[in-house]
VOGU-3710 file (C-alpha; in Angstrom, 3 decimals, decimal comma):
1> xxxxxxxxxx> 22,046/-11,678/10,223  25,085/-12,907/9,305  24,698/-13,177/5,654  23,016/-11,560/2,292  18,894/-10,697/3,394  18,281/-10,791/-0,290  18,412/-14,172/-0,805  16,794/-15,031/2,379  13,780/-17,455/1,800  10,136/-16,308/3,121
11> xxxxxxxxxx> 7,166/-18,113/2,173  8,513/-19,577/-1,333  10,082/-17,491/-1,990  13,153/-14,328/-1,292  12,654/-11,309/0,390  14,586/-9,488/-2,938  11,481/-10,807/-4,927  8,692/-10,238/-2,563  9,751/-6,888/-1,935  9,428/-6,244/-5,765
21> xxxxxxxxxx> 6,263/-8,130/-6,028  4,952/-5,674/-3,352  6,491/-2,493/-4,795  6,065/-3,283/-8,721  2,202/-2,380/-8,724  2,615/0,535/-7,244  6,209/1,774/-8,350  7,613/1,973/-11,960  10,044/1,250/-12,857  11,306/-0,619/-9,802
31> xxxxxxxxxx> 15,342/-0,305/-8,901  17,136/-2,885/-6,933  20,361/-1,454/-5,779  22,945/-4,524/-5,030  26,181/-5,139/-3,960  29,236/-5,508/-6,431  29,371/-9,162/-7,070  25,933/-9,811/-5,487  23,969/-13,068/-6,299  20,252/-12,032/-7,026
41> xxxxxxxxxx> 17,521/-14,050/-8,462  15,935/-13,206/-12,196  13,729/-10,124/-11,279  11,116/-7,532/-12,509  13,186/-4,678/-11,837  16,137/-3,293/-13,054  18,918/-4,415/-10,868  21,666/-1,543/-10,440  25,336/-2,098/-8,616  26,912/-0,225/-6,132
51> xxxxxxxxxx> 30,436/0,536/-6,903  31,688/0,425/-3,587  30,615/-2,325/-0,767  29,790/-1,647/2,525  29,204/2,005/2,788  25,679/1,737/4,015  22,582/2,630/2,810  22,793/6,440/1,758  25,121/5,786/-1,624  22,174/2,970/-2,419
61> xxxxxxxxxx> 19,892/5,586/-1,993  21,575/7,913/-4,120  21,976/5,648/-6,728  18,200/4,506/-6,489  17,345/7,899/-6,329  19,823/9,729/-9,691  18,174/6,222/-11,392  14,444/7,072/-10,587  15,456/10,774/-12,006  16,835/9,688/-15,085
71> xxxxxxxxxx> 13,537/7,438/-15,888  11,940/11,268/-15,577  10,154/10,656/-11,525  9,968/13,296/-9,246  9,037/10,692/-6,207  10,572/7,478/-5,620  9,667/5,209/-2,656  13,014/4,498/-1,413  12,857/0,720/0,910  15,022/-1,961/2,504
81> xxxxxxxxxx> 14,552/-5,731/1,451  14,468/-6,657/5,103  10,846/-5,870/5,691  8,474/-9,057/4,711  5,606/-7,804/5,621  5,471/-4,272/3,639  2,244/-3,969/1,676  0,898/-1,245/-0,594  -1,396/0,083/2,216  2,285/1,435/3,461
91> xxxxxxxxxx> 3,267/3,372/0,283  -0,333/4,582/-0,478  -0,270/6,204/3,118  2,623/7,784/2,263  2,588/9,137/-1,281  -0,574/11,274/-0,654  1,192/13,403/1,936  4,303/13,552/-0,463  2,420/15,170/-2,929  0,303/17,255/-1,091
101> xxxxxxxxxx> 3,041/18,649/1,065  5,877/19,174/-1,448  8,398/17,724/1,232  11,373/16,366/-0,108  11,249/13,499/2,033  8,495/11,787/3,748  8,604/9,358/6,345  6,359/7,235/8,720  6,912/7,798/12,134  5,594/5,392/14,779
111> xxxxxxxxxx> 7,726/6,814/17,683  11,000/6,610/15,407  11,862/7,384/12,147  11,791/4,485/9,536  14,253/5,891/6,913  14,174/2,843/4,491  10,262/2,883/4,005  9,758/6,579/2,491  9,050/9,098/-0,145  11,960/10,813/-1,587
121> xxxxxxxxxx> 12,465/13,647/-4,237  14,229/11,910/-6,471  16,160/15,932/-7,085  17,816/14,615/-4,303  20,331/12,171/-5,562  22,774/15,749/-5,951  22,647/15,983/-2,028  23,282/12,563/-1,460  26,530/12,691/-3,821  27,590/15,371/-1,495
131> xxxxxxxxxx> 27,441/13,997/1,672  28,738/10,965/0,687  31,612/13,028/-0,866  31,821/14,567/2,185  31,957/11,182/4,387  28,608/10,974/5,366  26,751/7,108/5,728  23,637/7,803/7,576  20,422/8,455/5,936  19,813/10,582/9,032
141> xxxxxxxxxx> 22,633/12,488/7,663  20,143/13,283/4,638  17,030/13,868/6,640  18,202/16,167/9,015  19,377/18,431/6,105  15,859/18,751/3,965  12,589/19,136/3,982  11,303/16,116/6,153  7,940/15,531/7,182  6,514/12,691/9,636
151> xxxxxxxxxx> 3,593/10,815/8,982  2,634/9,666/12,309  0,791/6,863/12,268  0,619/3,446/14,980  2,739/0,875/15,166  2,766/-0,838/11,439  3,592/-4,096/10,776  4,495/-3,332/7,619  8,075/-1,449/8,979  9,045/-4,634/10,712
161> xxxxxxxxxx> 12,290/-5,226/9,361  14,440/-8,458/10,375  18,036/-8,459/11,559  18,378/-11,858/12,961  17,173/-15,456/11,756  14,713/-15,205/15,027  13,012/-11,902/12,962  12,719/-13,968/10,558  10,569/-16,518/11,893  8,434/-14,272/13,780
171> xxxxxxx> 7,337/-12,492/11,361  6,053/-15,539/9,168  2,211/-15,439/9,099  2,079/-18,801/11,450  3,758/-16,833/14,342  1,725/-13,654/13,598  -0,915/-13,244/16,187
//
């Protein structure tokens, strides 16, 4: 993309604060993980920093994750800011399995894994210091390691995530088909 998703604008508004308006009825309290130095709008969540930039998405996780234990969760839907069309449909699919099955992650899986739109233990956070301790980036690094279970389910439009400014503006609701 170039530059900070967060701020991007989608229909009036960023995808930081639509995210949290989507996860905020459904998930409390809500954590935003940012970069060190960061710009973010005012939002209903707490915002956390990251102490190091540019490590990828696992030490974000960790830190959402040791946060969302601390407020006393056991779950904690763990998601990326890039996806503008996630809904609560997405998260309801998904935290009925995760408590029903125990697993200490689960993820949807519509012919690949979506690791930044799942259900994680939030006992957890202790592996992720570890691997990250140990060098590891990849979230696959985590999954691969614990109890993971699939949810398989069709293509969702809710897992579209956007990498490029053309993303972007296909997934506004005018291009939508």
């Amino acid at each position: 993309m170039g530059r900070d998703k967060a701020n991007l604008p989608f229909e009036g508004t960023t995808l930081v604060e639509r995210t949290v308006s989507i996860v905020r009825p459904r998930c409390s309290p809500v954590f935003v993980i940012a970069a060190p130095g960061q710009p973010l709008p005012t939002l209903e969540a707490d915002v956390l920093r990251d102490d190091v930039r540019g490590v990828g998405p696992l030490l974000a996780t960790g830190r959402g994750l040791q946060a969302a234990a601390d407020a006393g969760l056991e779950l904690a839907f763990v998601c990326a800011v890039d996806m503008p069309l996630l809904d609560a449909d997405l998260i309801d699919r998904l935290a009925g399995p995760a408590v029903r099955l125990g697993a200490d992650v689960v993820l949807p899986w519509d012919g690949r894994d979506h690791y930044l739109a799942g259900i994680y233990r939030t006992s957890l956070a202790g592996r992720v210091a570890e691997l990250v301790a140990s060098g590891g980036r990849s979230m696959r690094a985590l999954v691969d390691t614990v109890d993971t279970q699939r949810i398989v389910m069709d293509k969702q439009r809710a897992l579209t995530n956007v990498n490029t400014a053309d993303d972007l503006g296909s997934a506004l609701p005018s291009q939508i088909a």
